[in-house]
C-alpha positions in Angstrom: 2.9 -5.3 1.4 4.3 -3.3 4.3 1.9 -0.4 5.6 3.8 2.6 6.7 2.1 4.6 9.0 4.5 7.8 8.6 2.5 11.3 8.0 4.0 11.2 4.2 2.9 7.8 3.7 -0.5 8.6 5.4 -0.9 11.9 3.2 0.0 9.7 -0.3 -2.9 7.1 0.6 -5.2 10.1 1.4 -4.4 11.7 -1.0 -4.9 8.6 -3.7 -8.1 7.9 -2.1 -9.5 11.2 -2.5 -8.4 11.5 -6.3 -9.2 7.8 -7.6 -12.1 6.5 -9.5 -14.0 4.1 -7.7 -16.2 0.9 -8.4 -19.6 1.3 -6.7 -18.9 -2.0 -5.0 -15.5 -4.4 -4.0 -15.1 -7.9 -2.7 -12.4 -7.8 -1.2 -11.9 -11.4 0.0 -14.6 -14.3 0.9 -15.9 -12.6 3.5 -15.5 -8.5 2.9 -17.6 -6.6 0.9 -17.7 -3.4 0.2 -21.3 -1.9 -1.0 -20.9 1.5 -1.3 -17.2 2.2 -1.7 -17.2 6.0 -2.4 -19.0 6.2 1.5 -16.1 3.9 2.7 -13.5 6.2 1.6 -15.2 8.8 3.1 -15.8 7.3 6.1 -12.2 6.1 6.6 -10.7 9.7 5.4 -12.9 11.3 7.8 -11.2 9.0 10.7 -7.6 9.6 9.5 -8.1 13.3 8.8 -10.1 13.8 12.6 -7.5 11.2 14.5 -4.1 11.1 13.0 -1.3 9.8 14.7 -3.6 8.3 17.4 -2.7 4.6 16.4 -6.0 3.6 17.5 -7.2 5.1 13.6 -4.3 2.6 11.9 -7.0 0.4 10.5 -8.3 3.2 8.6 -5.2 3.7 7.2 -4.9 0.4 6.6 -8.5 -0.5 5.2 -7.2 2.5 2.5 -4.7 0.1 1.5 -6.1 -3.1 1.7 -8.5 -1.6 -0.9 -5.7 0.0 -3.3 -3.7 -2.9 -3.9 -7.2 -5.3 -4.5 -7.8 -1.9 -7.1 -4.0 -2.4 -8.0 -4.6 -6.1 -8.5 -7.9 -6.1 -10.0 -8.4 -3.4 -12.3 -11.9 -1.6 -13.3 
């Protein structure tokens, strides 16, 4: 999947990840895992919402999708 870092595209993840029902935890791969997803989104929102366009806050962006299409791909 191709990450678009456009302020729509930033608004729709945002906006998904402030309106989705989360697991309490996520492994994402081998070696990610998420314990405490609902502080994750939190944390990475904050960032976005406090930093955006700075492109040094991309991989909070990104870590917002990384996690919707595991969600997309791995349903509750």
């Amino acid at each position: 999947m191709e990450y678009n870092f456009d302020e729509l595209s930033v608004q729709k993840i945002v906006t998904w990840a402030q309106n989705t029902q989360f697991p309490q935890s996520v492994q994402l791969t081998n070696y990610e895992d998420i314990y405490n997803v609902n502080r994750y989104i939190v944390a990475n929102v904050y960032d976005i919402q406090q930093h955006y366009p700075d492109p040094l806050y991309n991989a909070a962006i990104t870590r917002l999708y990384r996690l919707k299409e595991y969600l997309e791909t791995h349903p509750l």
